[in-house]
N, C-alpha and C positions, 0 to 999 in steps of 0.2 A: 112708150119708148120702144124701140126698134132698133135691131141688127145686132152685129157679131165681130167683135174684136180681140186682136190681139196685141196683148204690152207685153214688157216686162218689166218687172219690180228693180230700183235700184239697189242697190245694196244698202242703204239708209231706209228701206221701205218705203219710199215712194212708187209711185205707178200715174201715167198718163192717162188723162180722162180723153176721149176724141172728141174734139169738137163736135158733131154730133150731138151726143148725150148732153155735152156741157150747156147747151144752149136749154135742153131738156130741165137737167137737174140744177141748172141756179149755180152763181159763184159760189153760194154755200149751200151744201147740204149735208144730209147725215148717212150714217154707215153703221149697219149694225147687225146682230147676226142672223142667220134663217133657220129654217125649218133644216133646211140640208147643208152639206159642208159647204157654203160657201157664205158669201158679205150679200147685204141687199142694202140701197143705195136708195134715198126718199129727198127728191127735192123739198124745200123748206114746205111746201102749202101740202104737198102729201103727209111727210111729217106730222102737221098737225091736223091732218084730219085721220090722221093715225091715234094722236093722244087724244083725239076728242072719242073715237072709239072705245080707247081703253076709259076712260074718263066715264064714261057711260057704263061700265061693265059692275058687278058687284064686284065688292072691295074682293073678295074671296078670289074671283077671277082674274082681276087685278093685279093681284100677288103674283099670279103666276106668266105675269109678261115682264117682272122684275129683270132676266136677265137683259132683255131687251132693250131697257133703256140702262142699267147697270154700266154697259158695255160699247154704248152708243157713241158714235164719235162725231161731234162736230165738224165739217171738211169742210175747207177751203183753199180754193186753189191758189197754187202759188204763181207766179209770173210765166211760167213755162206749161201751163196749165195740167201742173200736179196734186196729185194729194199725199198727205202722209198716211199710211195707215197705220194706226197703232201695234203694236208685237202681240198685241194676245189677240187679237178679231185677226192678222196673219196666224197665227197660232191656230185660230179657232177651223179656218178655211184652209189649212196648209198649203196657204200663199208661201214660195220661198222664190221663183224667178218665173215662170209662163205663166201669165195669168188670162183669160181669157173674160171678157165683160160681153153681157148680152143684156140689152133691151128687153124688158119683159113687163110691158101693159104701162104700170102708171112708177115704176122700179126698174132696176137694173142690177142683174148678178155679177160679183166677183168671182172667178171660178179659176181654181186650179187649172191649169188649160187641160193636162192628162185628166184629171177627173172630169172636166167637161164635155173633151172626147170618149169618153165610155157613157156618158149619160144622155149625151147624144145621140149615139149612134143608134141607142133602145130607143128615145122617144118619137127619133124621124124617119124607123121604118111604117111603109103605108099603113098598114094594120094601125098603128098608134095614132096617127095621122085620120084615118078612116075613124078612129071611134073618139079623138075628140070633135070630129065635124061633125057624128052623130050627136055628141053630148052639147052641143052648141046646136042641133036642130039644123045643120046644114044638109 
């Protein structure tokens, strides 16, 4: 998945997938939370080659992807190609009105769009740019 958009959140918590992505992530997919403040978004076959992952892992390890799926939200879009997000995964990503969605490999981030713009700005000066093309052996 690929590019950079911006919505904004209803007041009910929905948010516009773009077409783009939507053809990407499937009428349904999941939403759940990441590493950093924001949502990451698994079409259905990523999903499970997510649980087969974890599925694979010792129980011990296991345990500790609980909130992951704890929190995980089944999405589908609605007629106007929305999703609901649930209040605590907005909670969790301090989605409240710009949210900013970006394409990222076989995922897609929800991102505060202000906090997206500060995390931005670090990772696409050349320097950052220059040493992941190094770490990719470009």
């Amino acid at each position: 998945m690929t590019g950079e958009y911006q919505h904004n959140l209803d007041a009910k918590g929905r948010l516009f997938i773009p077409a783009r992505l939507r053809e990407e992530l499937g009428e349904v997919f999941f939403l759940t939370l990441s590493r950093e403040r924001c949502l990451t978004a698994y079409s259905e076959q990523s999903w499970r080659d997510f649980c087969d992952k974890v599925n694979a892992m010792p129980y011990g390890k296991q345990s500790k992807m609980r909130p992951l799926f704890a929190y995980a939200a089944k999405c589908e879009l609605d007629g106007q190609g929305r999703i609901l997000i649930p209040q605590f995964l907005r909670d969790f990503a301090r989605l409240t009105k710009n949210v900013t969605v970006i394409g990222c490999n076989n995922h897609a981030e929800f991102w505060d769009s202000e906090a997206w713009r500060q995390i931005n700005a670090v990772e696409t000066t050349p320097e950052n740019i220059a040493a992941v093309m190094e770490e990719l052996d470009f």
